[in-house]
Phi, psi and omega in degrees: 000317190298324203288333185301305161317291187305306183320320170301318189306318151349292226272322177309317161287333145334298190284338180285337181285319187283319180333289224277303176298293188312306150351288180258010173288330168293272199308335192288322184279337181302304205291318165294326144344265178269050185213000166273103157282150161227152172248135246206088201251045155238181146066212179288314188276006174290124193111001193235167158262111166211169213268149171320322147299334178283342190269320196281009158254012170257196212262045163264331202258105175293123187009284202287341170284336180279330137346291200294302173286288179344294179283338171305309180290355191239025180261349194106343224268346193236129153304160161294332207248320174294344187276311216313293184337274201298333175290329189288321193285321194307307193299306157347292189276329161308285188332290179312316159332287161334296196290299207288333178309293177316296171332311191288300197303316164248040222257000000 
């Protein structure tokens, strides 16, 4: 019984270790999100700086593409400079719509 103890005690701080690194392997990419601005000449954000996170989470960027790139960026499959692109173009092409939309209704 006592080596059965010690071995947990062993083990536990190992599994508290792997905890703590992921831990923070997670925030370094969350983090690199939302300390990355972009500038953003449609829409709400225009004239403004604003972080990458902040965009894949506003209502241009649908659930599942923000789903979708989160995980491609933190599998490695996306760069940092690639999600800015496609959150800049979805917003973009959202915005323009939007604008042709309005163009129709008040024409």
């Amino acid at each position: 019984l006592i080596a059965v103890k010690a071995s947990d005690k062993d083990t536990v701080p190992a599994v508290a270790e792997k905890d703590t690194n992921a831990h923070k392997e997670e925030e370094s990419w969350e983090t690199a999100l939302k300390t990355t601005a972009v500038d953003v000449e449609v829409g709400e954000f225009q004239g403004h700086k604003v972080s990458v996170w902040d965009l894949l989470h506003s209502k241009y960027i649908p659930k599942e593409n923000r789903k979708e790139l989160l995980e491609l960026y933190q599998a490695g499959e996306l760069t940092l400079d690639q999600v800015k692109s496609v959150v800049s173009t979805i917003i973009t092409k959202a915005e323009a719509a939007r604008a042709e939309e309005l163009g129709k209704v008040s024409s």
